[in-house]
Every structure is written in structure tokens, then in C-alpha cells.
PDB file with SEQRES, HELIX, SHEET and CRYST1 records, atoms N, CA, C and O in Angstrom:
SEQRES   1 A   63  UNK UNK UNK UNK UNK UNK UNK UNK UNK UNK UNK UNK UNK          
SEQRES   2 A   63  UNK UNK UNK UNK UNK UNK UNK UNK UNK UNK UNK UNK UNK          
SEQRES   3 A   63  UNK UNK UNK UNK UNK UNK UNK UNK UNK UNK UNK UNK UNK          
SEQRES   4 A   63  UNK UNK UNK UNK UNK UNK UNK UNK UNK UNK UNK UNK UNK          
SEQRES   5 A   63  UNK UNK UNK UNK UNK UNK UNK UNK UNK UNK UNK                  
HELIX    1 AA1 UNK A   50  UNK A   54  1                                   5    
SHEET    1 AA1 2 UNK A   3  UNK A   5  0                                        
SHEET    2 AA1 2 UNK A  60  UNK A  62 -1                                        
CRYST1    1.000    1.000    1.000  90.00  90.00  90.00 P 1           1          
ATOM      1  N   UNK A   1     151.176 -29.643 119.873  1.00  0.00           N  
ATOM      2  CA  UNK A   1     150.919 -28.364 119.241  1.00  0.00           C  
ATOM      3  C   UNK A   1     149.410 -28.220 119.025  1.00  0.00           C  
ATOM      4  O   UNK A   1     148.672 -29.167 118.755  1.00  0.00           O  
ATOM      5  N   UNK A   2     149.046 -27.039 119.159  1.00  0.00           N  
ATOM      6  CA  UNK A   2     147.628 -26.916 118.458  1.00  0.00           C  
ATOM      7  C   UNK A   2     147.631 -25.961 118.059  1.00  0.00           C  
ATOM      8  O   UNK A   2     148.568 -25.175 118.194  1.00  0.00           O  
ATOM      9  N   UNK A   3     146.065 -25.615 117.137  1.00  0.00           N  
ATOM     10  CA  UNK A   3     146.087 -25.230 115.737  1.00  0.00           C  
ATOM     11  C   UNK A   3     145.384 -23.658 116.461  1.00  0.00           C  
ATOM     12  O   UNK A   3     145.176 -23.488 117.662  1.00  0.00           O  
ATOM     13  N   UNK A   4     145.119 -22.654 115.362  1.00  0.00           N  
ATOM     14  CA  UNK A   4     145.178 -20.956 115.664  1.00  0.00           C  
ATOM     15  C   UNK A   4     144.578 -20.594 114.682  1.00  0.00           C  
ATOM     16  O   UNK A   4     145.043 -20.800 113.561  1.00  0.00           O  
ATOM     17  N   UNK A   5     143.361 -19.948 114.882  1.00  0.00           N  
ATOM     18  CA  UNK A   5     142.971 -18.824 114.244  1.00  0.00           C  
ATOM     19  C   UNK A   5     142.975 -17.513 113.929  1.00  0.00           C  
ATOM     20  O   UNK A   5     142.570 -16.592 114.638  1.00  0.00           O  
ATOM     21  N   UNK A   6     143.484 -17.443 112.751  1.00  0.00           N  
ATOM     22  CA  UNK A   6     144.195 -15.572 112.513  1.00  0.00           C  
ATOM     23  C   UNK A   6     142.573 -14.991 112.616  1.00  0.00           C  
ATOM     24  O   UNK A   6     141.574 -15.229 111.939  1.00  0.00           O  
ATOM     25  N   UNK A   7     142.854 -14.003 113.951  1.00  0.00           N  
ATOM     26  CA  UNK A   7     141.496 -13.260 113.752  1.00  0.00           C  
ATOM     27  C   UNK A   7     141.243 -12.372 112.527  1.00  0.00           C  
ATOM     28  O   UNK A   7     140.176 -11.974 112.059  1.00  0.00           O  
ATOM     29  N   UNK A   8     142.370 -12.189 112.175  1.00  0.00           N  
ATOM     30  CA  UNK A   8     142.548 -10.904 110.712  1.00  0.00           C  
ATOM     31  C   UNK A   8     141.267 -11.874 109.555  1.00  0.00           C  
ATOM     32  O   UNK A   8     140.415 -11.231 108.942  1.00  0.00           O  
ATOM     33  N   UNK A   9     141.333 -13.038 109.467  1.00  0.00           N  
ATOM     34  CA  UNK A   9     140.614 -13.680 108.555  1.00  0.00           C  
ATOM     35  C   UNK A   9     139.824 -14.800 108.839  1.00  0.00           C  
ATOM     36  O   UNK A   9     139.818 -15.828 108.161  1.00  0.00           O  
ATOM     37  N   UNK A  10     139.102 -14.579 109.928  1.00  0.00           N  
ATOM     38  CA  UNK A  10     137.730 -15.203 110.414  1.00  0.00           C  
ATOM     39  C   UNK A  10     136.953 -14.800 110.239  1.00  0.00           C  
ATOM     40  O   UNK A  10     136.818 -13.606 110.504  1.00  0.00           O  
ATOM     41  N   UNK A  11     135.893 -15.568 109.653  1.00  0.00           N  
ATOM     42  CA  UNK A  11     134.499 -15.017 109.152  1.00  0.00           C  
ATOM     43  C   UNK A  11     133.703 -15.253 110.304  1.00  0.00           C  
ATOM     44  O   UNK A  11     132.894 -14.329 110.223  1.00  0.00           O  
ATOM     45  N   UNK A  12     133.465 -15.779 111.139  1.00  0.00           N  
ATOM     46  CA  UNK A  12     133.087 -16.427 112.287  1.00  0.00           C  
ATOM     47  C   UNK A  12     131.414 -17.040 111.546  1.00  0.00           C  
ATOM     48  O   UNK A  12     130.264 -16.678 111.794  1.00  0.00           O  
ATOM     49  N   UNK A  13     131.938 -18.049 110.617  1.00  0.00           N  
ATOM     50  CA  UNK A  13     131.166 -18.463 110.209  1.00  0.00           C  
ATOM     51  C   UNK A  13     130.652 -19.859 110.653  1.00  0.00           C  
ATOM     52  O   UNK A  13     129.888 -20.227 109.760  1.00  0.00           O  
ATOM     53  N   UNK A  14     130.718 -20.769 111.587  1.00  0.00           N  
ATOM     54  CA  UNK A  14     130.840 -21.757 112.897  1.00  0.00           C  
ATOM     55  C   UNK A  14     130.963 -22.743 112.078  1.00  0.00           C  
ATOM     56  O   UNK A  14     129.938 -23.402 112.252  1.00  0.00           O  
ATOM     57  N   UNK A  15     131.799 -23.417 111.028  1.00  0.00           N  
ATOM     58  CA  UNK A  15     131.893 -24.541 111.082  1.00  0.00           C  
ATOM     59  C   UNK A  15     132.787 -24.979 111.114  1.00  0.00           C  
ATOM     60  O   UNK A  15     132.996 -25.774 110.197  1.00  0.00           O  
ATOM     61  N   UNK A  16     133.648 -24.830 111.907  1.00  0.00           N  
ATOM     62  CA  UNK A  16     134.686 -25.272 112.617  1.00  0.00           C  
ATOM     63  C   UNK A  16     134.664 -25.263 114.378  1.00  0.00           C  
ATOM     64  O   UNK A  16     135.636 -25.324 115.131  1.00  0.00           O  
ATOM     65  N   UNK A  17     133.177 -25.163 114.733  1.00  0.00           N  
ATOM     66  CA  UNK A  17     132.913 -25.394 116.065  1.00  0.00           C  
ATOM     67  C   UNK A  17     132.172 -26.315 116.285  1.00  0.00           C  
ATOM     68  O   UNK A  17     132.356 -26.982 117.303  1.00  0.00           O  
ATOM     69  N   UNK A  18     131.408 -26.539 115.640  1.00  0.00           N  
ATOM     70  CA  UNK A  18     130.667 -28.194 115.941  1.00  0.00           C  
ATOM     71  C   UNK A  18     130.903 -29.391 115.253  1.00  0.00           C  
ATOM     72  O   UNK A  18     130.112 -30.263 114.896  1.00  0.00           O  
ATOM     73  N   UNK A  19     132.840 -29.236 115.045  1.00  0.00           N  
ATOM     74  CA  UNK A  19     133.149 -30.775 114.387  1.00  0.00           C  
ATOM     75  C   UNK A  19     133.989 -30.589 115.393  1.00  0.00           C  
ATOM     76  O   UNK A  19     134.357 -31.745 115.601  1.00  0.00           O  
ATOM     77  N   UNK A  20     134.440 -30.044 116.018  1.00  0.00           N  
ATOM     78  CA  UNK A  20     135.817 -30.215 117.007  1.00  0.00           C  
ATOM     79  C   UNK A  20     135.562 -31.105 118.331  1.00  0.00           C  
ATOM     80  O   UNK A  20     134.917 -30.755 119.319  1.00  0.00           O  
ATOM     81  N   UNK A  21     136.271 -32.433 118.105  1.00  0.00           N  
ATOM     82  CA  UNK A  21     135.952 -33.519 119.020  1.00  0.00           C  
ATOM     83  C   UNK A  21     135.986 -32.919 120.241  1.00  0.00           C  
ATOM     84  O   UNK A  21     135.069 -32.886 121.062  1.00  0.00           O  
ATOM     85  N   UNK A  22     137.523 -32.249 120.372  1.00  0.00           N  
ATOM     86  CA  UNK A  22     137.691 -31.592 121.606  1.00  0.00           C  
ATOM     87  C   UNK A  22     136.886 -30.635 122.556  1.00  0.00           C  
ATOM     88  O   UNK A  22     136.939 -30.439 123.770  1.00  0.00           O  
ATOM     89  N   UNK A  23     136.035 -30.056 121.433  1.00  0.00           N  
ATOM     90  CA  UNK A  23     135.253 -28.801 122.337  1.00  0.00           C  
ATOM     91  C   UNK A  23     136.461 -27.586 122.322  1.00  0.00           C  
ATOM     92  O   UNK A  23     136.389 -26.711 123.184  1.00  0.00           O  
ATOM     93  N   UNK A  24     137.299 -27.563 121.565  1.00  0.00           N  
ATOM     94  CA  UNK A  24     138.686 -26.662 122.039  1.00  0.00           C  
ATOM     95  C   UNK A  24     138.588 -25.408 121.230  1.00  0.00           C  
ATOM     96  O   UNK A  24     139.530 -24.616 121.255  1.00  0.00           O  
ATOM     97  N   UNK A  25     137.185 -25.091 120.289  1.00  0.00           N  
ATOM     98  CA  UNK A  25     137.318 -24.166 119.094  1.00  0.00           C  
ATOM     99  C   UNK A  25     135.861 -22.961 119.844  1.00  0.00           C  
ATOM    100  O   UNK A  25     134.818 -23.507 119.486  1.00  0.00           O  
ATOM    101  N   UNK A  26     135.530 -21.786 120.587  1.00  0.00           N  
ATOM    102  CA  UNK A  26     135.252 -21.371 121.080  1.00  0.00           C  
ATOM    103  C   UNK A  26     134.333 -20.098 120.363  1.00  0.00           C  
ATOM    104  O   UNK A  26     134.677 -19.665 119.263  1.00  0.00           O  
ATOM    105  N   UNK A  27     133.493 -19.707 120.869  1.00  0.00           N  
ATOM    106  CA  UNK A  27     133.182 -18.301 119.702  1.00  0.00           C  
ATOM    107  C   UNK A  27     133.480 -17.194 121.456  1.00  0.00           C  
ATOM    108  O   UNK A  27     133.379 -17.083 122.678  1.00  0.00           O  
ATOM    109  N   UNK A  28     134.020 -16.502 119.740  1.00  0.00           N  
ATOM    110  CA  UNK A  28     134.226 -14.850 120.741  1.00  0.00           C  
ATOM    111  C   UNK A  28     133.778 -13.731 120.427  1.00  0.00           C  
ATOM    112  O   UNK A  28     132.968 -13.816 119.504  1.00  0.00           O  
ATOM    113  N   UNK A  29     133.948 -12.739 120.782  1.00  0.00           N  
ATOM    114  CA  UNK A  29     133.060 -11.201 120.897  1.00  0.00           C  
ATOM    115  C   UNK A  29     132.915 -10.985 119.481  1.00  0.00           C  
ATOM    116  O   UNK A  29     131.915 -10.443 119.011  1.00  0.00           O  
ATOM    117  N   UNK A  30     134.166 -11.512 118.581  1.00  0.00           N  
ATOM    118  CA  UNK A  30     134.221 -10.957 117.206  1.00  0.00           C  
ATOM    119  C   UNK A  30     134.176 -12.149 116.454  1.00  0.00           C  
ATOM    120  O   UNK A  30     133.377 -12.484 115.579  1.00  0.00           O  
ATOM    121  N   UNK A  31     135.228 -12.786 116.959  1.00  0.00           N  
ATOM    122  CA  UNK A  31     135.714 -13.984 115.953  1.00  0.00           C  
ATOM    123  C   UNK A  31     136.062 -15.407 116.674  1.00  0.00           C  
ATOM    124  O   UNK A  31     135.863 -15.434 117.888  1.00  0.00           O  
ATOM    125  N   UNK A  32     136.423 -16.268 116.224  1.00  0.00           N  
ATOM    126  CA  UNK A  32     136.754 -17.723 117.161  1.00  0.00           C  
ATOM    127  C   UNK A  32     138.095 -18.036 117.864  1.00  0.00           C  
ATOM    128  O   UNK A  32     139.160 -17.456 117.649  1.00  0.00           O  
ATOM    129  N   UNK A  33     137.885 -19.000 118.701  1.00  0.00           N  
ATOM    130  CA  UNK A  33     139.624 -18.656 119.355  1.00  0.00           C  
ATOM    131  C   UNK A  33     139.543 -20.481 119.384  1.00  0.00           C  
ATOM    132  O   UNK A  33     138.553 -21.171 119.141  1.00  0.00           O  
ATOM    133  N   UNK A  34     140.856 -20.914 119.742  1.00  0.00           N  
ATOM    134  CA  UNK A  34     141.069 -22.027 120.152  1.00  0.00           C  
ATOM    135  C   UNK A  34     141.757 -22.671 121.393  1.00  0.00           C  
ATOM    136  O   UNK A  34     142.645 -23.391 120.934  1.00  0.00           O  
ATOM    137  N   UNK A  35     141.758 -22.722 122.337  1.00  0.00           N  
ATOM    138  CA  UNK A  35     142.264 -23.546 123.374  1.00  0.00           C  
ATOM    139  C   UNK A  35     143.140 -24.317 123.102  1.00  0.00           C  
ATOM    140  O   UNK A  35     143.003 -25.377 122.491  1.00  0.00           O  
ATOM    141  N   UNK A  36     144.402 -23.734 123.647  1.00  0.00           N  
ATOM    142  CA  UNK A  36     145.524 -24.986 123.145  1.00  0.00           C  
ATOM    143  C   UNK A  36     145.696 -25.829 123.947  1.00  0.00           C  
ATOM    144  O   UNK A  36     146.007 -26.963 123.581  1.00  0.00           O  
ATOM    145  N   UNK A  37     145.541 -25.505 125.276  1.00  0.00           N  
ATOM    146  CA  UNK A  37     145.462 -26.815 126.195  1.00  0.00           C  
ATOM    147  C   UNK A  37     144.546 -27.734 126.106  1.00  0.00           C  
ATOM    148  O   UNK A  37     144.535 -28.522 127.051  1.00  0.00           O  
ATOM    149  N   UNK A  38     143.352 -27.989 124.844  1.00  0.00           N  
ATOM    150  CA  UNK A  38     141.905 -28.438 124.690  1.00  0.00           C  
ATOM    151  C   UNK A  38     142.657 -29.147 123.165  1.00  0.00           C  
ATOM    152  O   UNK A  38     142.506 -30.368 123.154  1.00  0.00           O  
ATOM    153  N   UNK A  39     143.401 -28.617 121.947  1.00  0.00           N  
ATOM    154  CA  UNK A  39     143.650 -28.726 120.742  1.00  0.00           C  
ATOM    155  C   UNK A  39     144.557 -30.213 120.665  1.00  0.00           C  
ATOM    156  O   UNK A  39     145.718 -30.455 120.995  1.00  0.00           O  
ATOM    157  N   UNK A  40     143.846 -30.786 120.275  1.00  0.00           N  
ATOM    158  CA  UNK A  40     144.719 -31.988 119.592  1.00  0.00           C  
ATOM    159  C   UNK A  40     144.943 -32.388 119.048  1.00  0.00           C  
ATOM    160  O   UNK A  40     145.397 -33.522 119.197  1.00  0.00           O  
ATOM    161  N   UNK A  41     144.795 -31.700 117.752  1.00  0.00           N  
ATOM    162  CA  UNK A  41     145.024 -31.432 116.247  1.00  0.00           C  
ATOM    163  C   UNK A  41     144.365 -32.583 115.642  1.00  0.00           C  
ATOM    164  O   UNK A  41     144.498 -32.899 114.460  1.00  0.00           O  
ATOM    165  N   UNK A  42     143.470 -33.351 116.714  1.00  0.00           N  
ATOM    166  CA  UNK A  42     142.115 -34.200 115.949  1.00  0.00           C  
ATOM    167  C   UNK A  42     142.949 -35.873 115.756  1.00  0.00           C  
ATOM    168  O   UNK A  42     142.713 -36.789 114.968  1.00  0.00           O  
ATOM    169  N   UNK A  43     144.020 -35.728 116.900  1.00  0.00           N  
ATOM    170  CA  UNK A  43     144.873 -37.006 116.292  1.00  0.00           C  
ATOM    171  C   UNK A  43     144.052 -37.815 117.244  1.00  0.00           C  
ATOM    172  O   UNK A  43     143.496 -37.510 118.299  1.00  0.00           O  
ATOM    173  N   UNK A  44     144.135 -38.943 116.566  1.00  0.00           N  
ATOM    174  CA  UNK A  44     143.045 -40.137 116.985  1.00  0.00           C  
ATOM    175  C   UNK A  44     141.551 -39.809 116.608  1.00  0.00           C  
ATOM    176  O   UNK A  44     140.720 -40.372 117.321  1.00  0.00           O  
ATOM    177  N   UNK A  45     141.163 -39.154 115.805  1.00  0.00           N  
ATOM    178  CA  UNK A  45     140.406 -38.839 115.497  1.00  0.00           C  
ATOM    179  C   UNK A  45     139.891 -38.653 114.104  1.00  0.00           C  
ATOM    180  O   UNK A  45     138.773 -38.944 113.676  1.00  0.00           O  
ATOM    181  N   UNK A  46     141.060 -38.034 113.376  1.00  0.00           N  
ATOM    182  CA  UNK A  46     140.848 -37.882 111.817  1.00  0.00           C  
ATOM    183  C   UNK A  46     142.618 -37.328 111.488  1.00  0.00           C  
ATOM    184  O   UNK A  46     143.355 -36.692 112.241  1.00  0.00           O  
ATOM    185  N   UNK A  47     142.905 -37.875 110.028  1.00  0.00           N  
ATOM    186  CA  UNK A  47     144.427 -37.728 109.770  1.00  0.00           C  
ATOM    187  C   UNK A  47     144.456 -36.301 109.910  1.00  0.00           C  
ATOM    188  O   UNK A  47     145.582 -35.841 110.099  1.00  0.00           O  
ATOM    189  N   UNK A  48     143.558 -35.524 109.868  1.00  0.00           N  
ATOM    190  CA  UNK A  48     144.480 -33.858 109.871  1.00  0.00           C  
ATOM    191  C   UNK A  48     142.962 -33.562 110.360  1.00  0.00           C  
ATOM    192  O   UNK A  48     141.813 -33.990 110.251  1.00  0.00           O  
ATOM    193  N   UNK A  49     143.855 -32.379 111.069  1.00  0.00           N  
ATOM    194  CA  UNK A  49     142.422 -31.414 111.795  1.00  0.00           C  
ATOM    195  C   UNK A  49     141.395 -30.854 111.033  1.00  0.00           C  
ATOM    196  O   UNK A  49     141.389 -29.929 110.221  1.00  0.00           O  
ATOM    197  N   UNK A  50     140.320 -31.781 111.560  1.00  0.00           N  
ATOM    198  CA  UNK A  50     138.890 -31.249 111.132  1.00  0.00           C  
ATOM    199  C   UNK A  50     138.680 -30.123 110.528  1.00  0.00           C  
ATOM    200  O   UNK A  50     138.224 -29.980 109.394  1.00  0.00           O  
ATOM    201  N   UNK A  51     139.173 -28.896 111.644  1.00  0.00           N  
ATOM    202  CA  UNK A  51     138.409 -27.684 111.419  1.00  0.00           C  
ATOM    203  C   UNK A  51     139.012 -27.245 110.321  1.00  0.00           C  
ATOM    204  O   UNK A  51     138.163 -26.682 109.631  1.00  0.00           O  
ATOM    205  N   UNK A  52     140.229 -27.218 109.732  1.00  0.00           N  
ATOM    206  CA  UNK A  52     141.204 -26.742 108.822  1.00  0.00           C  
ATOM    207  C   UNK A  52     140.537 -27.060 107.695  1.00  0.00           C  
ATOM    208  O   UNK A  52     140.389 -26.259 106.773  1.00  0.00           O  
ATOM    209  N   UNK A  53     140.041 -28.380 107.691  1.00  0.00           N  
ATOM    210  CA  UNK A  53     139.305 -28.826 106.575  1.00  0.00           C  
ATOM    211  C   UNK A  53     138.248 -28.489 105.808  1.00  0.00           C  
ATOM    212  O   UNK A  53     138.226 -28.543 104.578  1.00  0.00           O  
ATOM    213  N   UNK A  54     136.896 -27.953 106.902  1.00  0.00           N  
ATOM    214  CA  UNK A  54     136.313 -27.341 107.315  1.00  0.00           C  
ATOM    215  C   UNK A  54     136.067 -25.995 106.727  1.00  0.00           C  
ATOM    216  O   UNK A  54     135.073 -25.745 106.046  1.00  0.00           O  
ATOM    217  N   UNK A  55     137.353 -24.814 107.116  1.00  0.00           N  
ATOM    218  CA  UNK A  55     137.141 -23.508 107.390  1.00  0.00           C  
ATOM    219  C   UNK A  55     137.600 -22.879 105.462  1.00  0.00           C  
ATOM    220  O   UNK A  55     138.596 -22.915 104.739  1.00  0.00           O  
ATOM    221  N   UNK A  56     136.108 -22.343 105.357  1.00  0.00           N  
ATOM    222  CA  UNK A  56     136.065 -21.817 104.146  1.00  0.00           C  
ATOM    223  C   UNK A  56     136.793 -20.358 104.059  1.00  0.00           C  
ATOM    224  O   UNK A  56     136.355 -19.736 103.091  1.00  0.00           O  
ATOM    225  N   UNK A  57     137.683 -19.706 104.722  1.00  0.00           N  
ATOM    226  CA  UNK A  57     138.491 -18.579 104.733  1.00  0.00           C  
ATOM    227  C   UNK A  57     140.037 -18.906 104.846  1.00  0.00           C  
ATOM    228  O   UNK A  57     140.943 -18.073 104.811  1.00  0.00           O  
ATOM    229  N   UNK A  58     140.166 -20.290 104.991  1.00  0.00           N  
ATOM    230  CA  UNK A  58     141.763 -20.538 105.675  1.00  0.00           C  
ATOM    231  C   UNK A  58     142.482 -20.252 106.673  1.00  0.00           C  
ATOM    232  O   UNK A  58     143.699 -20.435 106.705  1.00  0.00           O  
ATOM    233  N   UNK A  59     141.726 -19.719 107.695  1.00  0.00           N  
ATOM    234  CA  UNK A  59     142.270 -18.857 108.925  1.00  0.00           C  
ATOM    235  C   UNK A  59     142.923 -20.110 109.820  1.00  0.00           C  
ATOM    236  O   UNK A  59     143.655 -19.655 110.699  1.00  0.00           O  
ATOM    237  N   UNK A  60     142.872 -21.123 109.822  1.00  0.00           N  
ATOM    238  CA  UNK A  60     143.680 -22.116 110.617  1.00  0.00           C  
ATOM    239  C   UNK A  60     144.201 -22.385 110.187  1.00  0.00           C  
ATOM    240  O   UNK A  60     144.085 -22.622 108.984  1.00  0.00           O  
ATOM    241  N   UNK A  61     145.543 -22.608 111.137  1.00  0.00           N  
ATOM    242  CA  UNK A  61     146.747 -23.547 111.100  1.00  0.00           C  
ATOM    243  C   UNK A  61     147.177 -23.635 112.114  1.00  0.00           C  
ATOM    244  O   UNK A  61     146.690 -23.222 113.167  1.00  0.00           O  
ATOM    245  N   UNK A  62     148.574 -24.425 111.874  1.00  0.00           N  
ATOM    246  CA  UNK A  62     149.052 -24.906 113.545  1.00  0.00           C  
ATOM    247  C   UNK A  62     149.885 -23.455 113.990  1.00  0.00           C  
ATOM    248  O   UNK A  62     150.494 -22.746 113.189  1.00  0.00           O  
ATOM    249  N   UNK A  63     149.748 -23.184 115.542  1.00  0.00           N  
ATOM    250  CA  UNK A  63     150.171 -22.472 116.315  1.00  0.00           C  
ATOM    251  C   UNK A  63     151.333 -22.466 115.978  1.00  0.00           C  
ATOM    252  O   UNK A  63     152.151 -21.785 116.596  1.00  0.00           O  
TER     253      UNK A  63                                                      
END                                                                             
């Protein structure tokens, strides 16, 4: 599974793009997107996904 950003509540404030091991968290015209074929919810990496941790609006969670 990987994780999704509600565009309704993205600040596109980037810090949830330069912790993502994967490279899977993207900026877009408005707001951020995520690559689910890229998303690996940070396993082997950290117990719960980075960016979630991260994102001062709450706009992530899992897909």
C-alpha cells in the first residue's frame, strides 16, 4: 500500500519531500502527489512513514 495526499489540504509546504527515502513524494502545479508504485510506506526505513510525521496539515495517509 502507499500513502496519499488529499489535495483539498496540502499546503505544499515541502517537508514531506526531502525525507522520502523513496523519492516517491513529487511537487505539482498546485499541490504534492505521491507515486504509489515508488511508496513504501518507509518500511525498512523508519516504523511509520516519514512524511505523515512530518506533514504539518495532516493531508497524508495510506491510500
Amino acid at each position: 500500500m502507499a500513502m496519499y495526499i488529499n489535495p483539498d489540504e496540502c499546503t505544499a509546504c515541502d517537508d514531506c519531500r526531502p525525507i522520502c527515502p523513496t523519492k516517491a513524494i513529487k511537487k505539482g502545479k498546485v499541490f504534492y502527489t505521491i507515486d504509489a508504485d515508488a511508496c513504501t510506506e518507509c518500511e525498512g526505513e523508519n516504523d511509520s512513514p516519514m512524511c505523515v510525521n512530518v506533514c504539518p496539515s495532516g493531508c497524508i495517509s495510506p491510500a
